[in-house]
C-alpha positions in Angstrom: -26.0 46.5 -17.1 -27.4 43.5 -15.2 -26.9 41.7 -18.9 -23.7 42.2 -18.9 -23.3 41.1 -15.1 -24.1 37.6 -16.0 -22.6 37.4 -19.2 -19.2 38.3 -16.8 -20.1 35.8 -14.3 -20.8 33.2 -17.0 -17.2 34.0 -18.9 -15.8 33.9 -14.8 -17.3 30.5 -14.0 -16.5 28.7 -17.6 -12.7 30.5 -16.9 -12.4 28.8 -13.3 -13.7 25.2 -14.9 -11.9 25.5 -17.7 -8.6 26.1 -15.6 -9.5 23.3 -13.1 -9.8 20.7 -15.7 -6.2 21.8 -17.3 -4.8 21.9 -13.0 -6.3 18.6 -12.7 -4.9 17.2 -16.1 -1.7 19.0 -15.5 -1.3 17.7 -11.7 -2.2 13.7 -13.3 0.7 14.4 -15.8 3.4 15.3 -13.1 2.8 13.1 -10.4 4.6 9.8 -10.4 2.8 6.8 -11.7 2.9 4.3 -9.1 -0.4 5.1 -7.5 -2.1 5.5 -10.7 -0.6 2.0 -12.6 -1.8 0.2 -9.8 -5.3 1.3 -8.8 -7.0 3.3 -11.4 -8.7 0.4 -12.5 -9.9 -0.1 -9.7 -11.1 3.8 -9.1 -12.4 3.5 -12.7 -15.0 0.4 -11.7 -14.9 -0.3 -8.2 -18.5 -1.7 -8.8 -16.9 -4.6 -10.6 -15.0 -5.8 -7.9 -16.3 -8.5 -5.0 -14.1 -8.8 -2.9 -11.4 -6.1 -1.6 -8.4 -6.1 0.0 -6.8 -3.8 2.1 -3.3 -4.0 4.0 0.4 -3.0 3.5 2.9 -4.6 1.1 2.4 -8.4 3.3 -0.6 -8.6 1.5 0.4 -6.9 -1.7 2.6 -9.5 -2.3 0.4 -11.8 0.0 -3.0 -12.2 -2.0 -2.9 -12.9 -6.0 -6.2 -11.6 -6.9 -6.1 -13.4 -11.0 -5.3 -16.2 -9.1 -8.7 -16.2 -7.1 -10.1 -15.5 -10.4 -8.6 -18.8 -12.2 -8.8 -21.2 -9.4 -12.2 -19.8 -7.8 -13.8 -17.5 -10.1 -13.4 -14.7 -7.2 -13.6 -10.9 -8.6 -11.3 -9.1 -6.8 -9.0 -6.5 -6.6 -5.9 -5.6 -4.0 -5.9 -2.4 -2.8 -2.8 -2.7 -0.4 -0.2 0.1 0.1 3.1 -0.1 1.0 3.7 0.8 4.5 -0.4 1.2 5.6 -1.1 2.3 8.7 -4.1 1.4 9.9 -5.9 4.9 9.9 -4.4 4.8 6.1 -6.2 1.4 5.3 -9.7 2.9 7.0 -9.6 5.9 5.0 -8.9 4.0 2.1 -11.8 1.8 2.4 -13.6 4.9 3.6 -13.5 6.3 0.1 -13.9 3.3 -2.1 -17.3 2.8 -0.1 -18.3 6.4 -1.6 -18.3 4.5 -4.7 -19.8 0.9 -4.1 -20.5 -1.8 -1.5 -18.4 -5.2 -1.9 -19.3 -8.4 -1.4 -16.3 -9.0 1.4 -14.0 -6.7 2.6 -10.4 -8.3 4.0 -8.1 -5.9 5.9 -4.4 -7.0 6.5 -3.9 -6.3 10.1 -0.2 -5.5 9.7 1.3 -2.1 11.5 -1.7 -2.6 13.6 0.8 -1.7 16.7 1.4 1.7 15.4 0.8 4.8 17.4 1.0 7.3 14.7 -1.7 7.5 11.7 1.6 7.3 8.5 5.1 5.9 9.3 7.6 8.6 9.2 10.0 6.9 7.0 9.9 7.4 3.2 6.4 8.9 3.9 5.9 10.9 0.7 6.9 7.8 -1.4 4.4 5.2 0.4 1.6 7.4 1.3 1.5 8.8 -2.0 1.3 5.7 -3.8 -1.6 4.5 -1.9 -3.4 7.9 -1.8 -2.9 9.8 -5.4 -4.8 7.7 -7.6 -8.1 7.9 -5.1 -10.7 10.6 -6.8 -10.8 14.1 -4.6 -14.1 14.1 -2.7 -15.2 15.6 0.4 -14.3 12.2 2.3 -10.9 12.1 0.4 -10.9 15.7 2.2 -11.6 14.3 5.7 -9.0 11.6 5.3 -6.1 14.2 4.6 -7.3 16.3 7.6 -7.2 13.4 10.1 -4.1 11.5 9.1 -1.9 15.0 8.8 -1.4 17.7 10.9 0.2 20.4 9.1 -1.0 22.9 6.2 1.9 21.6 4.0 1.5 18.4 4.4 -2.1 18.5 3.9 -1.6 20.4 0.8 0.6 17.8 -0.4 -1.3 14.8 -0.4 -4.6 17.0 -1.9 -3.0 18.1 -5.0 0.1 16.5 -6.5 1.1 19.5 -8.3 2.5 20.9 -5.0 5.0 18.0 -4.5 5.9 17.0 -8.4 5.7 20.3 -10.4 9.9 20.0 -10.4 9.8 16.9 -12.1 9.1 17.4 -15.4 12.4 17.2 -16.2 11.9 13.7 -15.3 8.9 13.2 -17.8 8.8 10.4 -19.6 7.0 8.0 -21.8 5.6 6.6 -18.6 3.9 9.4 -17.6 2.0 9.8 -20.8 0.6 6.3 -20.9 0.8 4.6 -17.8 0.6 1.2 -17.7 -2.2 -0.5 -15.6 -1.8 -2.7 -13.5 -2.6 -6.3 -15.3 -2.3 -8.0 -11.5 -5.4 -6.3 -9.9 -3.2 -4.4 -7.2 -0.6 -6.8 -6.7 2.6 -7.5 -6.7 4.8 -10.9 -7.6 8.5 -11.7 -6.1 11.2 -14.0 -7.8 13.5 -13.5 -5.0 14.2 -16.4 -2.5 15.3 -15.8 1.2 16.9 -18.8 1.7 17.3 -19.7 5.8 16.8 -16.5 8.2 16.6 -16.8 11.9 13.3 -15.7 13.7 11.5 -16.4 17.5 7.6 -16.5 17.0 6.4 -15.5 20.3 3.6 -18.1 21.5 -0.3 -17.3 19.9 -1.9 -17.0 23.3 0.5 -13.6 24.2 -0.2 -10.5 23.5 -0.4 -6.6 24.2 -1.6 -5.5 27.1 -2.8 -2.1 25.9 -4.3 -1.1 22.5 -2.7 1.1 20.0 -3.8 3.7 18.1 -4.1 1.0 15.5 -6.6 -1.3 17.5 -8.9 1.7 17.5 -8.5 2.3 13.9 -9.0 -1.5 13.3 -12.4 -0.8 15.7 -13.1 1.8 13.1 -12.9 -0.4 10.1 -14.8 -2.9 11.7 -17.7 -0.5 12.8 -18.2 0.5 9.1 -18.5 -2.5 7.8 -21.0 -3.5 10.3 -22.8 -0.4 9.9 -23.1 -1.5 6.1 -23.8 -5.1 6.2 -20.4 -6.0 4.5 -18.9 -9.1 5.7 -15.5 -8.4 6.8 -12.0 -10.7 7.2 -9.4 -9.9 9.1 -6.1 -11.4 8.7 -2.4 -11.6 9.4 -0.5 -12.6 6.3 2.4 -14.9 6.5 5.3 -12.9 8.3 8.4 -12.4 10.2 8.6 -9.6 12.4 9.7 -8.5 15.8 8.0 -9.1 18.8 5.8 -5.8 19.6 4.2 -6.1 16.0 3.7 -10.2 17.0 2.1 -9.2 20.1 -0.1 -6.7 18.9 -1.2 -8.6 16.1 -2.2 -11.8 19.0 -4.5 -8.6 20.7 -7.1 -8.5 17.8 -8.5 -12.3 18.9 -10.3 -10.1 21.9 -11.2 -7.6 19.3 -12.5 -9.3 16.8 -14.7 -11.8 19.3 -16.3 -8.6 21.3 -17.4 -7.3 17.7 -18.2 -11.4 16.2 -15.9 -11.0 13.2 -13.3 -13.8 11.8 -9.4 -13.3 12.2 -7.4 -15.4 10.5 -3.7 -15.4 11.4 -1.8 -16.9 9.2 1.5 -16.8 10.9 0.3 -19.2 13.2 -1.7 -21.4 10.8 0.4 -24.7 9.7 -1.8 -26.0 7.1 -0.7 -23.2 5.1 2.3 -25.9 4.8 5.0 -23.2 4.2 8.5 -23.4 3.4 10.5 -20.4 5.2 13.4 -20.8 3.4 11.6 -21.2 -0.2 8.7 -19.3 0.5 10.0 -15.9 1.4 11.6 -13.2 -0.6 12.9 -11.6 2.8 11.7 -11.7 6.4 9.0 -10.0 6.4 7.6 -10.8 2.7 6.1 -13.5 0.5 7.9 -14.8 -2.5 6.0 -16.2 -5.6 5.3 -19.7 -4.0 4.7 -18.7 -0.8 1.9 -16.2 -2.5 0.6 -19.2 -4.3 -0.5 -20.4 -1.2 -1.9 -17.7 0.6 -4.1 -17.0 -2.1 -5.1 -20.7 -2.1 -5.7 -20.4 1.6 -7.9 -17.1 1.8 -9.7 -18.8 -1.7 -10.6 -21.8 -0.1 -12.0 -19.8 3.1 -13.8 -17.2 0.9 -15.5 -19.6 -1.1 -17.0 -22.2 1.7 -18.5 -18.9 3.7 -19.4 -16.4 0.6 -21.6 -17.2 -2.5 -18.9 -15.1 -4.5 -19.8 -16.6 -7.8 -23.8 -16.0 -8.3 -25.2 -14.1 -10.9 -21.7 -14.2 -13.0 -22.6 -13.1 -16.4 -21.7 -14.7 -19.7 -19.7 -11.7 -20.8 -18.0 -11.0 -17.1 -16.5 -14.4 -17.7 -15.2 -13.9 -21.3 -13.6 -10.4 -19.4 -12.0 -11.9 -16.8 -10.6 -15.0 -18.7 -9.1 -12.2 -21.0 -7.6 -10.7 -18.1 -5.8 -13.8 -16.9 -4.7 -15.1 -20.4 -3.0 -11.2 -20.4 -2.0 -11.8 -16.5 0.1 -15.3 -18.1 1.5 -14.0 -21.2 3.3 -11.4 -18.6 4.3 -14.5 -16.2 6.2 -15.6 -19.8 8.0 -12.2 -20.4 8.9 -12.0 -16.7 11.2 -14.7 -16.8 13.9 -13.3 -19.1 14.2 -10.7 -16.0 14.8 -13.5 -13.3 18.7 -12.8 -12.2 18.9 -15.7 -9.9 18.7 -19.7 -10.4 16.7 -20.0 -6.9 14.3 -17.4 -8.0 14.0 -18.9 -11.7 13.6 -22.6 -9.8 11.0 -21.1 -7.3 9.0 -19.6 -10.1 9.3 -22.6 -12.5 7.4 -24.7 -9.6 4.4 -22.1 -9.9 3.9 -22.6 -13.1 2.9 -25.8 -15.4 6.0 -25.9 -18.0 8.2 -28.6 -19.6 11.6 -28.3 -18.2 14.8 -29.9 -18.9 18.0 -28.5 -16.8 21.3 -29.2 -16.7 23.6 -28.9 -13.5 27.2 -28.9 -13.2 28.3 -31.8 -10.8 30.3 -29.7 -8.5 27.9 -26.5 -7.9 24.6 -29.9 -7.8 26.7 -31.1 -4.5 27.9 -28.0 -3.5 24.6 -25.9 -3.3 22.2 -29.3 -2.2 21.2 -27.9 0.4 19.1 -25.3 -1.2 18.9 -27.1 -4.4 17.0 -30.0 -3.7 14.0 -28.5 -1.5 13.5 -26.3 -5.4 13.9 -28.9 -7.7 11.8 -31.5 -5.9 9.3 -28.5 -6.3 9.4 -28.8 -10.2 6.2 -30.7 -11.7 7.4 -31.4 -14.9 11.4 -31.6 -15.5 14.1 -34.0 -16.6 17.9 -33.8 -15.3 20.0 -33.7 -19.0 23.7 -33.5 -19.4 25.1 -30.4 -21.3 25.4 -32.2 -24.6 21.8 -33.6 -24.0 20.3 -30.0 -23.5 22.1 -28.8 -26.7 20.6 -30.8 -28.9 16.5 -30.3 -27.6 14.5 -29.1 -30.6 13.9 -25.6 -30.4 16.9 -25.3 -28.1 19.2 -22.2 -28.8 22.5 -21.9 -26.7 25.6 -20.9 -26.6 28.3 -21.6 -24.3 29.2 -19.3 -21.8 32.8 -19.7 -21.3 32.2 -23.5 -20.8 31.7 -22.9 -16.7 28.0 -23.1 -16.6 26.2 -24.0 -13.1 23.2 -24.3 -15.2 21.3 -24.6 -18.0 17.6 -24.5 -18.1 15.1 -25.3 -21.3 11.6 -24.2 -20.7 8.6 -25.4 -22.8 5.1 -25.5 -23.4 4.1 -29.0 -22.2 1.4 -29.0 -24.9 3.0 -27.5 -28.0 6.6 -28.0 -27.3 7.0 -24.6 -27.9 10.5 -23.2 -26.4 9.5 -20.1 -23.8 12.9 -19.2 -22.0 16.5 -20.2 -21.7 18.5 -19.8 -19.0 21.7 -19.5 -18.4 23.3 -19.3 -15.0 27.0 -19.0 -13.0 27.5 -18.1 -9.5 24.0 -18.1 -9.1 23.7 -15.5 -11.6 22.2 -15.5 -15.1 24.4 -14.5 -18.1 21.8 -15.0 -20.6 
């Protein structure tokens, strides 16, 4: 009898495992794949990592992690969310410290203004993608208890089956082979802003009182500490209204009572930025204007942090992989650049041969945002239409005979042809 007692609890405990692993498969297969392109390399390795940062889409766009590798040698990895609230970002770095200890933490400081622990708007969109792809544990646990309040909602963010198990009409390749993230966490823009209107309020004023985000940002700062991890706090480049500005001008007090650096960019003028150029919108940056916020928070990493010791051999090979993978992707992306100030904003990122042609009318017509994008350009020659035709390697046909442009991009060392571009009314037909 006893026998057969265990032989019943052993069927009943290999029954339970067995149908957790299927749950947890099944729940991975329905639940959309934002989350899980962008971080599960990082959840996979988090070891591998140096540096990590942490904010809301400003620094998602903000921060170009294979950049820091190229330029600096800088392992890193971007763990931003769209839309982080503060207690989102400390429960984030919460669980990746279950895992491993960086080098330096830097925390976006972003929403820091908020009195709630998630925004309410498009909530299950943003807080999934920055929670589903981070591994259930007990401190995964406490974060879902802290930041919601109901049993629903709780339920929701703990397993994904409850919120997608009606989508698998929606099941696609996708789904069934993801595709990671080749950018470390972040994202790029090809969209320029052109002029927008904004008042900075002056540096020196800020909030009276503290938020629930201050004391969250006291939280983040109390764990590091606690752990010996260096920690960065910044402001990416931004344009926002004025009870986010003058939140973000409180953390100065903050950040000298516990001795830690703040680096707010949106008041920093070396950062030499263009608003019209360097912005996709108000509040976001562009390609260029990433280009420089990476180079910024590089050049400060690197004269306070030995980020580079003890690289091995075979890291190196890695990482250079990574990049050369990061680049042929830069390549593809331009065939899916709709707009000439976009295409001309990205082409001054990157070190090509160009030769462009531009109709007289829609060159005097459109200087004014013209001419701060082509004196961008490193490498390109004005041609006439007839010139541009006849480039070797050049394929073309006329559209309708109206162009605005015409753009010929090459390898400056092979001469090989990577993209032409066609455009009219500012956008392209080919």
């Amino acid at each position: 009898m006893k026998h057969c007692r265990i032989k019943n609890t052993v069927r009943t405990v290999c029954f339970l495992l067995v149908f957790a692993f299927v749950l947890g498969k099944t729940c991975r297969l329905f639940e959309k794949k934002d989350s899980v392109e962008m971080y599960s390399e990082f959840w996979e390795n988090p070891k591998e990592y140096d540096v990590w940062f942490f904010g809301t889409s400003h620094m998602r766009y903000g921060v170009q992690p294979m950049d820091l590798w190229n330029d600096y040698h800088i392992r890193s990895y971007n763990l931003a969310a769209p839309s982080s609230y503060l207690p989102q970002v400390y429960w984030t770095l919460r669980n990746a410290l279950d895992y491993a200890a960086p080098k330096v933490v830097v925390v976006d400081c972003y929403h820091v203004e908020g009195n709630t622990k998630t925004w309410a708007d498009d909530r299950i969109e943003k807080v999934h993608t920055g929670f589903d792809s981070i591994p259930f544990s007990p401190t995964k646990l406490r974060a879902v208890f802290d930041i919601f309040d109901t049993t629903e909602e709780r339920i929701e963010y703990l397993f994904g089956f409850y919120s997608y198990h009606n989508r698998w009409e929606e099941l696609g390749n996708r789904d069934f082979s993801p595709a990671y993230s080749i950018s470390k966490g972040s994202f790029l823009s090809d969209i320029v802003s052109g002029p927008f209107r904004h008042k900075t309020v002056p540096e020196a004023k800020a909030s009276k009182e503290e938020a629930l985000g201050h004391a969250y940002l006291r939280k983040i700062i109390e764990e590091c500490q606690k752990r010996d991890i260096p920690l960065v706090l910044t402001a990416i480049p931004s344009h926002t209204k004025k009870t986010v500005q003058l939140a973000l001008n409180k953390i100065p007090e903050i950040a000298k009572e516990y001795d830690v650096p703040f680096l707010n960019m949106i008041y920093d003028e070396s950062l030499a930025l263009d608003y019209p150029t360097d912005f996709q919108d108000i509040g976001h940056l562009n390609k260029a204007g990433a280009k420089k916020a990476t180079r910024y928070m590089g050049d400060y990493l690197t004269e306070r942090f030995d980020l580079t010791k003890d690289l091995k051999e075979d890291t190196i090979q890695e990482w250079d992989n990574d990049y050369m993978r990061f680049q042929t992707e830069i390549k593809r992306s331009l065939n899916q650049i709709s707009s000439l100030s976009g295409y001309l904003m990205w082409m001054a990122e990157e070190a090509y041969s160009i030769s462009i042609y531009l109709n007289d009318d829609f060159a005097v017509k459109n200087a004014a945002f013209l001419e701060p994008l082509l004196k961008r350009l490193p490498d390109c020659a004005s041609v006439s239409l007839e010139e541009i035709k006849e480039l070797p390697g050049m394929e073309y046909t006329e559209c309708n005979g109206q162009e605005d442009a015409v753009i010929f991009v090459r390898d400056p060392l092979t001469k090989e042809a990577i993209d032409t571009a066609v455009f009219q009314d500012d956008a392209r037909q080919r």
